[in-house]
N, C-alpha and C positions, 0 to 999 in steps of 0.2 A: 147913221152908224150901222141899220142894218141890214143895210145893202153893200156896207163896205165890207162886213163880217161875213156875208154870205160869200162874196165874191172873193174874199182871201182864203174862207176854207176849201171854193172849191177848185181853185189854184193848190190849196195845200192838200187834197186831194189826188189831183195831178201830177206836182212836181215836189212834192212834200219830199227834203234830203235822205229822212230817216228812213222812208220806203224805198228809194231807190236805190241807197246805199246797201240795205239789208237784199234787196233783189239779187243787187252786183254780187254780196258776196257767198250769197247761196249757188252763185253761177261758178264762182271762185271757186267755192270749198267741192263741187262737183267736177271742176275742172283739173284741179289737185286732186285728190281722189284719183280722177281716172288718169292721169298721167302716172302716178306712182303706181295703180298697178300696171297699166303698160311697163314702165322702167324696170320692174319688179321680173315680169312676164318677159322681160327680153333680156335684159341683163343677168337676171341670177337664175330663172330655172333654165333659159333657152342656152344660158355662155358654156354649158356642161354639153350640151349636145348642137349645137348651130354656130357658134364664135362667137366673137364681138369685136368691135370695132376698134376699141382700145389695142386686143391682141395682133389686130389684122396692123396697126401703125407700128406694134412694139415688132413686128417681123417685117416689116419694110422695112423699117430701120437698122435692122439687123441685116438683110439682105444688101444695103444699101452700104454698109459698112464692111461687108464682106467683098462690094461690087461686082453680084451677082446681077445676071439680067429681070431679078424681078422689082430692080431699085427704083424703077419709074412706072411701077404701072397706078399708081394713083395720078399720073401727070392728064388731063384732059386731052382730048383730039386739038391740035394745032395753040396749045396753050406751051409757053415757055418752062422745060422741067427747072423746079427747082432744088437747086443741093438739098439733100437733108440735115440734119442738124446732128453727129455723129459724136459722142462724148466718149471719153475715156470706159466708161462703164459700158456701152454699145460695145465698141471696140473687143473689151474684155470677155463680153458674153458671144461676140461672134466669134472669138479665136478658140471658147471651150468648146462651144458647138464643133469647128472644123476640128477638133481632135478626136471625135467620132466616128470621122469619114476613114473609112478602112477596109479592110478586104482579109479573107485567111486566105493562104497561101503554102502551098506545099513545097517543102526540097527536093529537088532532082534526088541527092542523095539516097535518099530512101531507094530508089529503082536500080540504083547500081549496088548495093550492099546484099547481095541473096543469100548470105550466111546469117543472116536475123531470119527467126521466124516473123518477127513483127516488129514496124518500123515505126513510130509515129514521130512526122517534120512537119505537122500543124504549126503554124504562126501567124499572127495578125499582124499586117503591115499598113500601115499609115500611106492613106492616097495624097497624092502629089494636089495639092489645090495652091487656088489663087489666092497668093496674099490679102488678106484683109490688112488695110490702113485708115490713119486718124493725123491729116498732119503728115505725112513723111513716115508715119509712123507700122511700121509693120509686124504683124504673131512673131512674136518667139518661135524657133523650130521644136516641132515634136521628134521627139526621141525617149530611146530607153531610159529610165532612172538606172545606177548602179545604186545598191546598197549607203552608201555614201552619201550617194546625191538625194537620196530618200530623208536619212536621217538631216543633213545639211536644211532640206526645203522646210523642215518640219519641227525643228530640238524648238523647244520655246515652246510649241502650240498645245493644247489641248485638242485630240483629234477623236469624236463622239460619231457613234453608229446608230442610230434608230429602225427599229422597225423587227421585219421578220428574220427567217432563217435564209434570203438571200441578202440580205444585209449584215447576218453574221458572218456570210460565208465570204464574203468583202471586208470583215474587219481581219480575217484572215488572214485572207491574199494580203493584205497592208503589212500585218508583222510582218510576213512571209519578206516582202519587200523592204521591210527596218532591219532587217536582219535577223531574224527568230525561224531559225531553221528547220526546230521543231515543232513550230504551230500546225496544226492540222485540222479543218473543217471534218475530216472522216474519224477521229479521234472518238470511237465508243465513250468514253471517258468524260469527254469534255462537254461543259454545259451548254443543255439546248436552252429552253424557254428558260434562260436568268443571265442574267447580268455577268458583263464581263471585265474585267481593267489589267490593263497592264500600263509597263512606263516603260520607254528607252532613254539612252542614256547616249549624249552624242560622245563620240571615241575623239574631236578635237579639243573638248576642253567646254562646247558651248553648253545651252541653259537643254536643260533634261524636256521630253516630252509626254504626253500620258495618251493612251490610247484605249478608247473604252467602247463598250458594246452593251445598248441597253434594249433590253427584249421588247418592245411595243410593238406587237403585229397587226392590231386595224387602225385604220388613220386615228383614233377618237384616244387609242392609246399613246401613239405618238402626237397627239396634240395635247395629253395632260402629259408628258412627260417633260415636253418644248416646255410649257409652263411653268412644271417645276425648276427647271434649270434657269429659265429666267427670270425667277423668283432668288433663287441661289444667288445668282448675279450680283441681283439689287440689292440684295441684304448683303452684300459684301460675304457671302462664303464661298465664292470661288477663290480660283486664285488671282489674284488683282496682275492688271499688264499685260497676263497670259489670252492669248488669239485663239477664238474659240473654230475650229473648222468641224463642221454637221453636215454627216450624208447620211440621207433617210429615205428607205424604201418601204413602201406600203403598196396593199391592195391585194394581194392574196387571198389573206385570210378574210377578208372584206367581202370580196367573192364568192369563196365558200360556205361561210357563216350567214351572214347579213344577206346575200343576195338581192340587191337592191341597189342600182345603179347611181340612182336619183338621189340615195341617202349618202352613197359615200360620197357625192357632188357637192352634197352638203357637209361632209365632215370637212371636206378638202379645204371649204371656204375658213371654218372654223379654226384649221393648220395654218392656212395660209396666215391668218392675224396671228397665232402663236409663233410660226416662222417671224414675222415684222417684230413681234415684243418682244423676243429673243435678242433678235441683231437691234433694236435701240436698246436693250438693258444691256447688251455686251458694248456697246459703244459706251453708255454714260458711265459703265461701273467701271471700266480701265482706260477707256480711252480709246481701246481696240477693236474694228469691226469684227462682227461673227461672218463667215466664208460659209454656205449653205448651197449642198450640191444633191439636185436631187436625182434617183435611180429610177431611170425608165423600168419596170419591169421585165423582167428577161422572159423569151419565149416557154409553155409549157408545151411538152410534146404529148401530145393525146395518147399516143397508142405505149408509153410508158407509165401511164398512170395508172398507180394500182388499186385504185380504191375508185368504188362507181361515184359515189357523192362527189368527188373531185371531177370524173371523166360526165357528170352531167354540171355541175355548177361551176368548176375550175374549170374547164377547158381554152383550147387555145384563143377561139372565137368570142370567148367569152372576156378573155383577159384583154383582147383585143380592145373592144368596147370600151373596158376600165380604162386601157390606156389613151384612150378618146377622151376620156371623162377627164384626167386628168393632163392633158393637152388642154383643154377647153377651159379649164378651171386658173384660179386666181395664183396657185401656185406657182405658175411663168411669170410672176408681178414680182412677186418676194425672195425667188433664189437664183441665186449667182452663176450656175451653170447645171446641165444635163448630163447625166451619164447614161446612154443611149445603152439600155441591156438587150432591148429587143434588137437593134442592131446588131451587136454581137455575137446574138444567139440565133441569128437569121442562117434556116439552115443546119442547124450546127446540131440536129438530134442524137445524134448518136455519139456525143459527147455526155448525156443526160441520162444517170442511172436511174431517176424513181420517176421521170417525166416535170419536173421541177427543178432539181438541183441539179448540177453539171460539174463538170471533171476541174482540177484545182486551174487548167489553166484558160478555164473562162473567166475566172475570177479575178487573176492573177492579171489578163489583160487590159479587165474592168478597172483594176488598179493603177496598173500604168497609165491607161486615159486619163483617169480623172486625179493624177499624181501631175502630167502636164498641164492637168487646164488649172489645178493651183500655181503650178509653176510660173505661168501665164499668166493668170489676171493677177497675181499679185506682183509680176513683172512690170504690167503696162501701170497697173495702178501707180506703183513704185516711183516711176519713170517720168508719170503724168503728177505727182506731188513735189516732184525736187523742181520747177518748170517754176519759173516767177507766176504772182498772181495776175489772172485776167485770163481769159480766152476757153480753151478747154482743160486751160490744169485748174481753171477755179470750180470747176466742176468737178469736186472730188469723187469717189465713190457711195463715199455714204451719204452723199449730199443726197437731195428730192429737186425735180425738175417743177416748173411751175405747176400748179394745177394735178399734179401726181397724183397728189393724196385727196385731191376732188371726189367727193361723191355725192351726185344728183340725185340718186333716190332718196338717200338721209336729208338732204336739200328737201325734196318735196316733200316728206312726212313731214319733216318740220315745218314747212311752211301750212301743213295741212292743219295743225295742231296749233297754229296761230288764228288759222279761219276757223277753228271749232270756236277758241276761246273768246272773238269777237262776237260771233253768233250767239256764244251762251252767256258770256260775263257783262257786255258792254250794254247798255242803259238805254243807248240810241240808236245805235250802227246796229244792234244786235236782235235776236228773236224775239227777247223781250218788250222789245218797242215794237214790232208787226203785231204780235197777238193785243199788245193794247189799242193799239192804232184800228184794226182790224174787230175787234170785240168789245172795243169801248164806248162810252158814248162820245156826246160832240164834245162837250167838255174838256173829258180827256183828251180826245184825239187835239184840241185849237192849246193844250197845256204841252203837248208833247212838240217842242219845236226843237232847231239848233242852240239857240240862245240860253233857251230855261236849262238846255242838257248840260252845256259847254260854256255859257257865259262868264260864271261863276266861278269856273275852274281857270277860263284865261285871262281873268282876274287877277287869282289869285298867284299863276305862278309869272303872272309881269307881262305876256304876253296883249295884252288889252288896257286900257286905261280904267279906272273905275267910273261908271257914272255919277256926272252929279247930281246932287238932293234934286235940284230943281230939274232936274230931266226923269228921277225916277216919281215925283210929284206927276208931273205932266202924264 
């Protein structure tokens, strides 16, 4: 007997489960660990300043839906390309994108009229691009709204402004475009930092619209704002049915205040979930998606800034960066189109009385884009829902693609927080069987097996047969 006992303990020694198991998962819980900060490291601080990989597919596929020449460059050397996969909601986000692409343009006029002291035939005119298609399917043409075709797009909706004073000066240009003749961004009178609402009223007979403007000028305010509204939502004190449409500009004041690139990175991520809880509270509480359009920043011109705290923290270089930050960031995940400001304002200084804000018909143009790219994605959307089910009308808008709403870091913590709790709660697999195995005597250590841990239990829950009397005699 005790040489059989010697030679099982130092087999149990050796190959004892509960040592090797607890080895394994201490290599585990260190392996976890260091992937989540890697994933941490690359994904949330690096995706503000370096990309990532998800962004680099969500713009192939945008290019590829445009059938622009950067549609194949994931294809390998001498590997067969494959179509991409182009959904209604691709489609929709590449046709507001091309309603950016544009040019100012002057009229001859002007040079033949020398009886004006001063002529101004500034106009922004819409570049000729190639049709983006889905299916046969091709953009709506951009063109002017009239008045009409403003109220038409819009009686029914709820249309919400967030953010600063160039996002007021955009809820502006919008009346200005419903027909509100005398709205005016330069209006001494009229309120800066507070809240604004008005309603139109469609002249054929349809459902009324409301148009409002809520002051939030750093991201942190417009993400408790998103909150509150989609709070609103769910409690049913909106209005039920009614189609929420949110353009939100931030970064400014974020800039000048906060200075700190890295933090608005961080706020942005924090918007971007209040952007997502927004659009599913406006879905479950009417039925209706929320339309979320966000405003690239428009150019600050340096040598019109009149305050030095601005001309060292606001600057144009500086806004620059911000608008890096905010390319980089999670906010191309959750909204439905871009309104390209820096585009617009490319240039364009001597349209900008205080180095920030610009004359009514930058605004006014910013309007009309982003007056087509609703006209548009809720065209193709339209278009892609009346379409029998299967193929890409079962891919509606609000729908999620496989694996979308994946997230492997929250994967690794968790998985992390499963190898802590073996390590510290589990009897056998766990620390507390190394430290007795390791500091006990023999005793312990030949008491401490699989059996005595586990027998018992797969016993009891059916897993194992019971021993008989006479085998537990033996």
């Amino acid at each position: 007997d005790g040489g059989v006992g010697v030679g099982s303990m130092t087999a149990s020694k050796v190959l004892n489960p509960g040592v090797l198991t607890s080895a394994a998962l201490v290599a585990l819980f260190v392996l976890a660990l260091r992937t989540s900060l890697w994933y941490t490291n690359t994904h949330v601080g690096e995706r503000f300043f370096s990309g990532n990989l998800a962004k680099t597919h969500t713009a192939a596929t945008a290019a590829a839906a445009l059938g622009g020449a950067d549609s194949d460059l994931s294809v390998e050397a001498g590997a067969s390309p494959k179509p991409p996969v182009v959904t209604s909601s691709d489609l929709a986000l590449g046709c507001a994108e091309l309603a950016n692409n544009g040019y100012w343009t002057s009229s001859p006029a002007c040079d033949s009229i020398t009886s004006l002291a001063a002529c101004h035939s500034d106009g922004w005119a819409w570049s000729e691009n190639p049709k983006p298609h889905v299916q046969g399917k091709s953009c709506p043409a951009v063109s002017r709204l009239s008045t009409a075709e403003a109220i038409k797009l819009l009686e029914g909706k709820s249309v919400t402004f967030f953010g600063d004073s160039v996002a007021r000066n955009l809820y502006y240009s919008y009346a200005r475009a419903l027909g509100d003749a005398d709205t005016s961004g330069h209006n001494g009178t009229a309120p800066r930092h507070a809240d604004i609402h008005a309603g139109f009223k469609s002249p054929t007979g349809g459902a009324n619209g409301q148009l409002g403007f809520l002051w939030a000028p750093y991201a942190t305010n417009a993400t408790a704002r998103l909150k509150a509204m989609a709070g609103h939502l769910k409690g049913g004190e909106g209005r039920p049915g009614v189609e929420q449409v949110v353009l939100i500009s931030t970064g400014l004041w974020d800039a000048l205040n906060v200075r700190s690139e890295a933090q608005f990175g961080t706020d942005l991520v924090k918007l971007s979930q209040a952007i997502a809880d927004l659009k599913f509270a406006a879905s479950s509480s009417g039925g209706l998606p929320a339309t979320v359009v966000w405003l690239k920043t428009t150019h600050v011109v340096d040598l019109r800034l009149q305050a030095q705290d601005k001309r060292t923290y606001m600057n144009d270089a500086i806004m620059d960066r911000y608008r890096g930050v905010e390319h980089m960031s999670k906010v191309e995940e959750v909204v439905d189109a871009f309104l390209d400001g820096a585009a617009v304002t490319e240039d364009q200084g001597a349209l900008s009385y205080d180095g920030v804000h610009y004359e009514d018909v930058i605004y006014d143009t910013l309007a009309q884009i982003s007056l087509n790219q609703l006209r548009s994605r809720w065209q193709i959307l339209a278009d892609t829902s009346s379409k029998p089910a299967g193929g890409d009308a079962a891919k509606s808008g609000n729908g999620h693609e496989v694996c979308e709403m994946a997230h492997p870091g929250y994967a690794t913590w968790v998985l992390g927080i499963v190898v802590v709790m073996m390590l510290t709660m589990d009897n056998f697999f766990g620390i507390p069987m190394l430290v007795s195995y390791l500091l006990g005597g023999e005793t312990l250590k030949r008491a401490i097996t699989y059996e005595n841990a586990y027998g018992p239990l797969l016993v009891k829950i059916g897993m194992r047969p019971a021993p008989s009397q006479g085998a537990s005699e033996a």
